[in-house]
N, C-alpha and C positions, 0 to 999 in steps of 0.2 A: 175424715182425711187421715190417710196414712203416715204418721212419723216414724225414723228408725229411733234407736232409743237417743241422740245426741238431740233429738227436737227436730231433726232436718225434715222435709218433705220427705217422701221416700220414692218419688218415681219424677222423672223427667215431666212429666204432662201438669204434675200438681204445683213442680217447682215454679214451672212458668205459671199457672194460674194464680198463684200468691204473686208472684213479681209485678204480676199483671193487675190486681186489685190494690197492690200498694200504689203503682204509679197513677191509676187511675183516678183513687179515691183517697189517697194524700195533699193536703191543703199545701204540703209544700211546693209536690209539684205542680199543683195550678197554680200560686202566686209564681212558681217561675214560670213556665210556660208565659202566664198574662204579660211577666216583664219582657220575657223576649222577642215576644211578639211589637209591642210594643216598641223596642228599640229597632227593630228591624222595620218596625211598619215607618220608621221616624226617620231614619237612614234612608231608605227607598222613597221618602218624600222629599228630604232633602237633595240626594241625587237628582229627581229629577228636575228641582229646580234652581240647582245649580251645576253647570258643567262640568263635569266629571270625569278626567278619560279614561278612567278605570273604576268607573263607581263599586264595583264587587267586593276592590280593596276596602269597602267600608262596612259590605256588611259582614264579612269574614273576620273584620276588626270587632264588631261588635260581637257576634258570635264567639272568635274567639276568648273574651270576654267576658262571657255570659256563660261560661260553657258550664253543664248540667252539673258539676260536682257540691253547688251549694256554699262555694268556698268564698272568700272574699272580694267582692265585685271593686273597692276602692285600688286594696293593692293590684288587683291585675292590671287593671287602668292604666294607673303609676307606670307597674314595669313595663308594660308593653310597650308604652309609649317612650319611656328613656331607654330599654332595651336595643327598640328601633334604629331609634335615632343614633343611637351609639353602632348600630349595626349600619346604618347610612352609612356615616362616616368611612367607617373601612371599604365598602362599596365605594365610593367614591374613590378612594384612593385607588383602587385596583383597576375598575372602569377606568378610568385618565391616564394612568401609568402603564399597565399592560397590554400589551398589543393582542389583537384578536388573531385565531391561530390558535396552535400548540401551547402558548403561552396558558391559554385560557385551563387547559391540563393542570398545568404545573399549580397554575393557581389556587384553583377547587381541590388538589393535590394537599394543598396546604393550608385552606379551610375549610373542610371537611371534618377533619377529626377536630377541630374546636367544638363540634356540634356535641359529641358523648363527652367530651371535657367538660364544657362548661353547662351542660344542662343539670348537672346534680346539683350545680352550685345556686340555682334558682331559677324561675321563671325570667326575670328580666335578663340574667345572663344565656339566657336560652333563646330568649329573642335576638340577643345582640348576634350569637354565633347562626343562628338558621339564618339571617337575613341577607347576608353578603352572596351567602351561598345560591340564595332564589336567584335574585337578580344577575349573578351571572348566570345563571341558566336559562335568564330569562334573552340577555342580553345575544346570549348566543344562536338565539331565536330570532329576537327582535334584529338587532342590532343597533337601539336605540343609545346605548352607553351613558353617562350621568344624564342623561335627559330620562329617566326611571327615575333618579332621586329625589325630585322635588314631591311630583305625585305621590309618589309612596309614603310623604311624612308627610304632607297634607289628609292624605285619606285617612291614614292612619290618626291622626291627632282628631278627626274629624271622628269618626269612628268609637273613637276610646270618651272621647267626649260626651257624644249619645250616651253610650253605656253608664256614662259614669254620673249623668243626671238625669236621665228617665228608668235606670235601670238600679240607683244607688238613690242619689238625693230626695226623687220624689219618694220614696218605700220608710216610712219610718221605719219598718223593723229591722233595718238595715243599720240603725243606729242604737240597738236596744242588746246587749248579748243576752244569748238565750241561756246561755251556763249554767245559771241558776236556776232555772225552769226544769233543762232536763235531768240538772243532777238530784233536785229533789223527786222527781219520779222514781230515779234510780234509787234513792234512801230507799224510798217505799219500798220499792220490789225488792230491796234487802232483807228492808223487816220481816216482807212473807217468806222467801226463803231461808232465814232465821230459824220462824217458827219452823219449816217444813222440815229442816236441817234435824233439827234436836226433836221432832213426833216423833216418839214411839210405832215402829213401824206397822205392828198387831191393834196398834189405837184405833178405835172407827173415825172413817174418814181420812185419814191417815194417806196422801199421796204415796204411791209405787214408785220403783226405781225410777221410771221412766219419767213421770212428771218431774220427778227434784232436776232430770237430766236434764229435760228443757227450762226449768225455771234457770237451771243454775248459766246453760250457753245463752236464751237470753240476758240474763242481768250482763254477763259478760260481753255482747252483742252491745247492750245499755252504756254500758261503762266506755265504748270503743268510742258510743255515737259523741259521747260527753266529751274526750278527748278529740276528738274531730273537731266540734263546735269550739273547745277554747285554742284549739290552732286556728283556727278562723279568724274570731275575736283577738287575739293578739295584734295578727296581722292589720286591724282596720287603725285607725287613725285617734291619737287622742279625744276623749277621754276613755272611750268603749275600751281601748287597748291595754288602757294602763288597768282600769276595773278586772278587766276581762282576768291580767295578771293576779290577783287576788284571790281568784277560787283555787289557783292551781295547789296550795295543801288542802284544802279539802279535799280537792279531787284525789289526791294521794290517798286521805284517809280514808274516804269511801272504801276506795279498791283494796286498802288493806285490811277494812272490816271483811269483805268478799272474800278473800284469799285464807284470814284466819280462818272463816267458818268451812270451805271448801275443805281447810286441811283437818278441821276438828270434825268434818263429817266423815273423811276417811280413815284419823284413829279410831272414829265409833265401829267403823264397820272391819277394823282388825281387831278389834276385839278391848276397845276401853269402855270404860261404864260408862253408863245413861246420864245424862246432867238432870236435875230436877224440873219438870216441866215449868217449871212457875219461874224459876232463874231465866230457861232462855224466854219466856213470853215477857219479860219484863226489858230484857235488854232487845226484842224489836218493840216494845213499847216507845222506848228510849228515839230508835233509830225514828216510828212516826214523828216522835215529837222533833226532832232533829228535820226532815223531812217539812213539816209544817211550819216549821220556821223559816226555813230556806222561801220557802213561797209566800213569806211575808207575814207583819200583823197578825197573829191567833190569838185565840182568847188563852188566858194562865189555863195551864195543865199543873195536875200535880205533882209535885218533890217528884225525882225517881228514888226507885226502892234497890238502898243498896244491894247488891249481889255479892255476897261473900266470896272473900278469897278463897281460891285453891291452888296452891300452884302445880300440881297436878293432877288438879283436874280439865276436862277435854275442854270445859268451854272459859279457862283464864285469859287464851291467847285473842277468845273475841272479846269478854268482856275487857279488856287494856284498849285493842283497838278501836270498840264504840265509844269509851271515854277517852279517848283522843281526840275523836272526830267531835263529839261534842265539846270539848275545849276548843278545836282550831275555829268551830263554827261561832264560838261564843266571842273567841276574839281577832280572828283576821279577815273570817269573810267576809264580801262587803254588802250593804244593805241595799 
């Protein structure tokens, strides 16, 4: 397969074949697929054996809930369902007070732009402002008027509900943050582009431009997935939350060891000297051992081996930042 040199695919037919073996053959998206299935197949049971005048409203709840980005199923729940309800409310008052007609104009006139207001400010404020807005549009249809409101926070709470124990409580790993799993992958693949960074580039064996390119945009791809995952984790519910809060200096550190060696690879290539291969083999020695701690219990490794100062030389500004990150790990991350 063909990459350009940043690592990417290089042709439209290949990009989608990688997109397409990821989704396929990623354990994540089959544990979600199986949940959502799952809530939907639970939803569509309970519809039909309880009357419903809008059963749809429930799987759209769910759905909206579940939706593919991997993010937090607890908080959505939550907002969507006080969002709603908070968006009832003003429905309500409009339905009863405003008369159908022209009126109806001036209204949607005047919640309409709540919608780009208040959606930056969060998902649950984003329910609250789209919701007024459906139902009179819906009303203007129907012509039903607060007789929408109760259905709609029935379903809704029904809805969110499923989601939130067939598609959250039953799932232990819904309760477990992965933080620490994928950040210590990403040590890893620091260490090797470490070592790749400071090879002698005439070494046998020796990776070409183009591999450091891809090593270096995935790790940085790595580091994004990490920061995903602890915006996730925050948002779930004590204890996961507060944990979750605790990796965030290492995650710093991480990315700072990335960023120093990124920039110590491109004084090497305007023209500063070679660091001694055995200094930088020893500070990704450091980064595995960092790495293997992160993923728990390992047997004693041994002392690392100081690496002497330079302060200008090309690899001070990584060595400072792996002995960082090995201090924040030794005393804030959590076990």
């Amino acid at each position: 397969m063909v990459d350009d040199r940043l690592g990417r695919p290089g042709t439209l037919r290949e990009r989608v074949h990688r997109a397409t073996r990821v989704v396929l053959f990623s354990r994540a998206s089959w544990r979600y697929g199986l949940r959502l299935a799952l809530c939907i197949g639970l939803a569509q049971t309970l519809t039909s054996l309880i009357e419903v005048p809008r059963s749809y409203w429930v799987a759209l709840a769910v759905t909206f809930v579940m939706k593919p980005d991997f993010g937090s199923v607890f908080s959505r729940a939550v907002l969507r369902a006080v969002g709603i309800a908070a968006g009832l409310l003003i429905a309500a008052v409009v339905l009863s007070q405003v008369p159908r007609g022209w009126w109806d104009v001036v209204a949607m006139a005047l919640l309409a732009p709540l919608i780009p207001a208040l959606a930056p400010r969060g998902y649950g404020y984003q329910n609250a402002a789209v919701t007024p807005v459906i139902l009179l549009m819906s009303d203007v249809i129907n012509h039903q008027g607060t007789h929408l409101i109760a259905p709609r926070l029935y379903d809704t709470l029904m809805g969110c509900g499923i989601a939130l124990v067939a598609g959250y409580l039953l799932w232990p790993e819904s309760w477990n943050t992965r933080v620490g799993d994928r950040l210590a992958d990403t040590v890893s693949n620091a260490a090797r582009y470490l070592e790749c960074a400071f090879l002698d580039p005439d070494a046998p064996g020796a990776p070409d431009r183009a591999a450091r390119a891809r090593m270096r945009r995935q790790l940085y791809l790595d580091l994004s997935d990490v920061r995903t995952e602890f915006q996730r984790a925050l948002s779930e519910p004590p204890p996961m939350g507060t944990r979750a809060a605790a990796w965030w200096p290492l995650v710093v550190a991480v990315e700072r060891v990335v960023d120093a060696t990124t920039a110590a690879r491109i004084r090497m290539r305007h023209g500063a000297p070679w660091p001694p291969p055995a200094d930088a083999g020893e500070l990704a020695r450091q980064l595995d051992e960092l790495a293997n701690t992160l993923r728990g219990p390992a047997a004693p490794s041994p002392a690392p081996v100081t690496v002497p100062e330079d302060e200008d030389g090309v690899l001070e500004p990584v060595r400072r930042e792996v002995h960082a990150a090995r201090a924040v790990a030794s005393s804030e991350a959590p076990g």
